[in-house]
N, C-alpha and C positions, 0 to 999 in steps of 0.2 A: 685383566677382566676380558671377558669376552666379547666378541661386537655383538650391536641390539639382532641384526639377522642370525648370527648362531644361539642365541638364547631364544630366538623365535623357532629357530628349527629344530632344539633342544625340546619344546614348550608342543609343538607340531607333533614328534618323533614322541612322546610321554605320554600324547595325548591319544595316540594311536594305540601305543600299550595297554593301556586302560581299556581298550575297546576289547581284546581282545579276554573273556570271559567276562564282561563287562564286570567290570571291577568299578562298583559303582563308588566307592566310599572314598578309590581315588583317584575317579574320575574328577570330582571338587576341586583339588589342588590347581585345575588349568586355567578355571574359572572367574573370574569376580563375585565378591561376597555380596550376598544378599541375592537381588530380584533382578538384579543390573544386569545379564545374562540375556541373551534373543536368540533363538534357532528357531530355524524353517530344517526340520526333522528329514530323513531319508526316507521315515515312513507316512510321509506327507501332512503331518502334525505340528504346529507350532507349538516352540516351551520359552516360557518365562521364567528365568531364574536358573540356575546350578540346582539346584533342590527338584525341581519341579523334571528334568531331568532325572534325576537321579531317584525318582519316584518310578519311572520309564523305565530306566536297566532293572532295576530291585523288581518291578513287576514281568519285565519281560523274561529275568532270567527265570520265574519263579511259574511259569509257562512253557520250558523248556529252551524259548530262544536265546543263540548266544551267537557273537561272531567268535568263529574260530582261527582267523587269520584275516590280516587287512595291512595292505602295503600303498605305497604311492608308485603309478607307474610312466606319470607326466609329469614331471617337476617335484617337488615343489618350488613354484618362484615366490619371490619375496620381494616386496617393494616398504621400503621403510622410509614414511614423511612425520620428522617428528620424535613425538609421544606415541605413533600412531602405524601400524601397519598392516598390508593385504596380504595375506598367504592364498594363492592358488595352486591348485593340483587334480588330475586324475589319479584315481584308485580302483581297487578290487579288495571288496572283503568278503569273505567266506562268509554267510549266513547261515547256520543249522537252523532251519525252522522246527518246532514243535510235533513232533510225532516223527520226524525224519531222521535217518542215521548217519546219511552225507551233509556235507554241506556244500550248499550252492553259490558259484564263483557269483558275484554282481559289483558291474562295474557302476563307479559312480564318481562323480567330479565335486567338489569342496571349495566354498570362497572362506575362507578365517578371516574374520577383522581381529586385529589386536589392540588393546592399548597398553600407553606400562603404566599401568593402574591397574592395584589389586581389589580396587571396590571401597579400599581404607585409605586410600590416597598412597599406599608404597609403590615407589619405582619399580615395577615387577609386571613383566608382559603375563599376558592374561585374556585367553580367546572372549571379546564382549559378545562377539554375534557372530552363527555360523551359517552357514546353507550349503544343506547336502542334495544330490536330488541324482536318482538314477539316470545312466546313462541309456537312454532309448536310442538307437538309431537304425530306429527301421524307416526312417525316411531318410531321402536322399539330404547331403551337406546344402548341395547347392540348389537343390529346389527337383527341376531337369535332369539334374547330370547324374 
């Protein structure tokens, strides 16, 4: 069997897949069932639930927006306490917005909480809560410098 960090990164790396043509239906599989779900959204929205989510792709796609590619290009590190773990990472996903024929590079950074709980009590990692949020840096790191 595999260690709890490569079924995390298995779970990470699937879940990235899905993004791309947002493939809402299985997008679900990364999730916990039901409501148990929390994201702070890249497009600065909070979603309650895998469903409530997956109302978001099904409408965004249905708008023209899609991501067309999305990679990790800092890590991903993985810290596993437990039942229980943090996946962080920077990224870049390709955004086609709505009326557009390119799509546009946007970097962004990701914390993943996992638990190995699939909502029904199975041993089975399953992102509970995400947050995504673009990567701005138009201000200096250190304040000054």
């Amino acid at each position: 069997m595999s260690s709890d960090r490569e079924q995390i990164l298995d779970a990470h790396k699937g879940w990235y897949e899905t993004n791309v043509g947002l493939a809402a239906d299985r997008m679900l599989d990364y999730f916990p069932s039901g409501d148990k779900y929390h994201q702070f959204n890249l497009n600065g929205h909070t979603y309650h639930g895998a469903r409530d989510k997956h109302r978001l792709w099904v409408n965004a796609a249905k708008i023209g927006l899609d991501i067309t590619a999305i990679k990790d290009t800092v890590g991903p590190d993985v810290q596993v306490f437990g039942d229980v773990a943090l996946l962080t990472a920077e990224g870049v996903a390709d955004l086609l917005l709505p009326g557009q024929s390119d799509s546009v590079p946007t970097p962004f950074r990701t914390t993943e909480f996992y638990r190995r709980d699939d909502g029904d009590g199975q041993p089975v990692w399953k992102i509970w809560h995400m947050h995504c949020s673009v990567m701005d840096q138009q201000m200096p790191k250190y304040g000054t410098e």
